[in-house]
C-alpha positions as a Markdown table, in Angstrom:
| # | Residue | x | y | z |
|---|---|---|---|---|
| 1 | Unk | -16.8 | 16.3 | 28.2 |
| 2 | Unk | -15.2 | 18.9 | 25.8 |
| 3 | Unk | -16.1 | 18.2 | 22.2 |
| 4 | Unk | -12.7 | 19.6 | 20.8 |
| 5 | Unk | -10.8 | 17.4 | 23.8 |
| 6 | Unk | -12.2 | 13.5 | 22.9 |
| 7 | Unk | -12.0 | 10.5 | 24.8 |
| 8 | Unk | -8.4 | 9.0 | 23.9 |
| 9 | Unk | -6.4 | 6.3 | 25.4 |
| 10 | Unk | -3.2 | 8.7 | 25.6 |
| 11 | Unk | -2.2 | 12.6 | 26.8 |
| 12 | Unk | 0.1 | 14.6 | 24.8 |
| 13 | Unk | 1.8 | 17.0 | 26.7 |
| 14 | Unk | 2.5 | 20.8 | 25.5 |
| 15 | Unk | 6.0 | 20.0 | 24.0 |
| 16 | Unk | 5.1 | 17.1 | 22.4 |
| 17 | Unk | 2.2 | 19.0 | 20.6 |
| 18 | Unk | 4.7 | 21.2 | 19.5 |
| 19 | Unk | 6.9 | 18.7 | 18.7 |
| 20 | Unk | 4.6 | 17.2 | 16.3 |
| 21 | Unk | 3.8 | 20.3 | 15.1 |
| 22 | Unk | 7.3 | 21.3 | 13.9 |
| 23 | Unk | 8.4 | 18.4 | 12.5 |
| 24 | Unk | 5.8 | 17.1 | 10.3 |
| 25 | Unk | 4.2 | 13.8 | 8.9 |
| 26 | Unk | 6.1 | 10.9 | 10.8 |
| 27 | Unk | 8.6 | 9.1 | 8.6 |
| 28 | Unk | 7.0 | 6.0 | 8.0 |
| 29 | Unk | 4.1 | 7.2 | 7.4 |
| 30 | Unk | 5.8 | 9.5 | 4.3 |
| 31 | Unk | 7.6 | 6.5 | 3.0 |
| 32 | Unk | 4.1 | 4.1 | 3.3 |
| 33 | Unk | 3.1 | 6.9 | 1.7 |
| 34 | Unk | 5.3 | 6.8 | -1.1 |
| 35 | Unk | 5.3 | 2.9 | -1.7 |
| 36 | Unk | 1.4 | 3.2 | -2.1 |
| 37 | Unk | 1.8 | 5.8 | -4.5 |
| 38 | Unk | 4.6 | 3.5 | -6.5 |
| 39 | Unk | 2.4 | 0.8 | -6.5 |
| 40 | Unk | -0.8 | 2.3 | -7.9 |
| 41 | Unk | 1.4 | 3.9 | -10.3 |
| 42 | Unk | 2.4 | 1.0 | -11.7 |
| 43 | Unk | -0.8 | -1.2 | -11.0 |
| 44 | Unk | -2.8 | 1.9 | -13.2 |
| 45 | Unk | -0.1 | 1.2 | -16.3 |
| 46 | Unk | -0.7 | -2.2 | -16.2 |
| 47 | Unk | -4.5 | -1.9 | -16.1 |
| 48 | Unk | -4.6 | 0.6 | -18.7 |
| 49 | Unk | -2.0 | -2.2 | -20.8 |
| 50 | Unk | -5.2 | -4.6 | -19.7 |
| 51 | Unk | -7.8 | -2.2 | -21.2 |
| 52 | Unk | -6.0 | -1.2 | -24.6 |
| 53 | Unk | -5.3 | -5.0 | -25.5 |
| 54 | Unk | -9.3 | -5.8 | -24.5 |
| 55 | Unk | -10.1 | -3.4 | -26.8 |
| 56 | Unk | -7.7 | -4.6 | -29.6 |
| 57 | Unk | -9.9 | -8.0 | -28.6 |
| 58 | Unk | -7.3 | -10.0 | -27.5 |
| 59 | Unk | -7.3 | -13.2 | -26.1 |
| 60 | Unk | -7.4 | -13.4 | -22.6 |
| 61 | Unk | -4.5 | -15.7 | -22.6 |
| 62 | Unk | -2.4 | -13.0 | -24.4 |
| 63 | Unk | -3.2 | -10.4 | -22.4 |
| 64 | Unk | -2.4 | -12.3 | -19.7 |
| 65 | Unk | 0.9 | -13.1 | -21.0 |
| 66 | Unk | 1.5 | -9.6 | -21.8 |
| 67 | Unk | 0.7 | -8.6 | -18.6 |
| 68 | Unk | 3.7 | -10.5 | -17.0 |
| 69 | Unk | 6.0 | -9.4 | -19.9 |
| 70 | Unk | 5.3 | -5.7 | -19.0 |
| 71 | Unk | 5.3 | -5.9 | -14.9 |
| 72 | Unk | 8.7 | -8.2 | -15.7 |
| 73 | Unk | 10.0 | -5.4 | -17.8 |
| 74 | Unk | 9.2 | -2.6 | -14.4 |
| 75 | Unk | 12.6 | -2.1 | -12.2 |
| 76 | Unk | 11.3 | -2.6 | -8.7 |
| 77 | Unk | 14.3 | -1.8 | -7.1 |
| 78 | Unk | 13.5 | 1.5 | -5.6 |
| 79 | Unk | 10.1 | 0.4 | -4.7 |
| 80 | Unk | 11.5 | -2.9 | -2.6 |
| 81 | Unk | 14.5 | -1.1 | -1.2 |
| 82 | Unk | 12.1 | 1.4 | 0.5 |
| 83 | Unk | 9.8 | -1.3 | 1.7 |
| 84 | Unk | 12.7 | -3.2 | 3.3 |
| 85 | Unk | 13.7 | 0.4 | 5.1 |
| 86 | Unk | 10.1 | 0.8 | 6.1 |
| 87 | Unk | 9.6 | -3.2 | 7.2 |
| 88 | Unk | 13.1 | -2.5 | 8.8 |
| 89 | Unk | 12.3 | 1.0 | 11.1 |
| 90 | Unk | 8.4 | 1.0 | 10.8 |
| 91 | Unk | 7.9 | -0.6 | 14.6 |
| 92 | Unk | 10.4 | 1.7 | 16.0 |
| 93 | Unk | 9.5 | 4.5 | 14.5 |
| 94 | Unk | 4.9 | 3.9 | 15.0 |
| 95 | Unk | 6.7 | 3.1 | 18.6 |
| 96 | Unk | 4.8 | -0.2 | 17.8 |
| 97 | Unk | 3.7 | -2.0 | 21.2 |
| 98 | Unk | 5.1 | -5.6 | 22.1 |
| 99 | Unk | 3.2 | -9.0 | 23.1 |
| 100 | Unk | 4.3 | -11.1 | 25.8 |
| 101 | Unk | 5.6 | -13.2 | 22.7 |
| 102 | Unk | 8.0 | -10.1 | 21.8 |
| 103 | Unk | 5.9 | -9.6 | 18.5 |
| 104 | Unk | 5.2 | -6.0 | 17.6 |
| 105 | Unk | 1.2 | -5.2 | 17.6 |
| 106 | Unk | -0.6 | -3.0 | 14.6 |
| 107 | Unk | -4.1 | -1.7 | 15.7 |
| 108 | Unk | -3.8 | -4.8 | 18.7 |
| 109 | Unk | -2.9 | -7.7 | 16.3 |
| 110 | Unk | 0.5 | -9.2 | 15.3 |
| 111 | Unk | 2.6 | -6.8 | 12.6 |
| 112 | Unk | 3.7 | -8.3 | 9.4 |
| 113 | Unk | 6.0 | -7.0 | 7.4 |
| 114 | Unk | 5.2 | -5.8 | 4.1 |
| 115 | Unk | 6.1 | -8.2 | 1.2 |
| 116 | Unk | 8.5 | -7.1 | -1.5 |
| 117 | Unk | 7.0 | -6.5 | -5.1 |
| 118 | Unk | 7.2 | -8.8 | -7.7 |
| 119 | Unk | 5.7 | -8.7 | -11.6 |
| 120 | Unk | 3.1 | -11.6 | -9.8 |
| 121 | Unk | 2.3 | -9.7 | -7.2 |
| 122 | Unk | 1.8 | -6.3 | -9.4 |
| 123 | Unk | -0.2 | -8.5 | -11.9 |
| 124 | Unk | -2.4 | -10.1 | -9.7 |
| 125 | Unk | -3.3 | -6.7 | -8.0 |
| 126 | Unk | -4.1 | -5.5 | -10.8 |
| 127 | Unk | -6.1 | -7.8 | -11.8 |
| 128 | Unk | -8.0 | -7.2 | -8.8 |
| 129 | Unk | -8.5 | -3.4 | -9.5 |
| 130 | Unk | -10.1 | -5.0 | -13.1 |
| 131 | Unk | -12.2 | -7.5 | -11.6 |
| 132 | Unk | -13.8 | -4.7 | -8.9 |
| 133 | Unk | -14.2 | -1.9 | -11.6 |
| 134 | Unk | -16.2 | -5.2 | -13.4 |
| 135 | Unk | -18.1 | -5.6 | -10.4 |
| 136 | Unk | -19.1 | -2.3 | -10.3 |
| 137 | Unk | -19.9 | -2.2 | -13.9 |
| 138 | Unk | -22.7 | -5.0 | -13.6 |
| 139 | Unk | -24.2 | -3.4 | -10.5 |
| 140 | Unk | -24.4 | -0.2 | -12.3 |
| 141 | Unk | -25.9 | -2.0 | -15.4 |
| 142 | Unk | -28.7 | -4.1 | -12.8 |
């Protein structure tokens, strides 16, 4: 065995090397891509809305509030429309295997399409990203 030729469960031939070459980073992969980006984007603003009100010492009920008011104020459009384009081509495009059950196959289990974004669903992951940078404040402090 070659070190710079691994074990793989596939062969790409000469023009498809090339191929892939010339064209560049696959499509869905660009647009997960850029729907990650959106979403810590707006996930970061609404953590750093977190941070300034703890600071002003506000009530956790108000920030909470204020939390919703601001991801209910962000226009989501662009960010859902290109996750329903990349929910819509993403199996065709990863060239996503089947099941016997005609259900495409991620990494060998069932594929789910992405959800849309919501002010909720912004909020509550960002409350996550607050409650792990806690975490990680008290295991620095121990």
């Amino acid at each position: 065995m070659n070190s710079a030729d691994p074990l793989r469960n596939f062969t790409l031939t000469v023009d498809e090397r090339i191929r892939a070459l010339t064209i560049g980073v696959p499509a869905w992969a660009a647009r997960k891509r850029k729907i990650e980006d959106d979403q810590q984007r707006l996930v970061a603003e609404l953590v750093e809305l977190h941070d300034t009100l703890s600071a002003k010492k506000r009530s956790a009920d108000e920030i909470a509030s204020a939390l919703l008011a601001a991801a209910t104020s962000l226009d989501l459009t662009k960010l859902n429309e290109l996750v329903r384009s990349h929910n819509r081509y993403y199996p065709i495009e990863a060239n996503l295997p089947m099941d016997r059950h005609g259900n495409y196959l991620a990494y060998g289990r069932p594929w789910r399409p992405e959800e849309p974004y919501s002010a909720v669903r912004l909020v509550a992951i960002a409350r996550a990203h607050i409650e792990a940078r806690m975490g990680r404040d008290e295991d620095a402090d121990d």
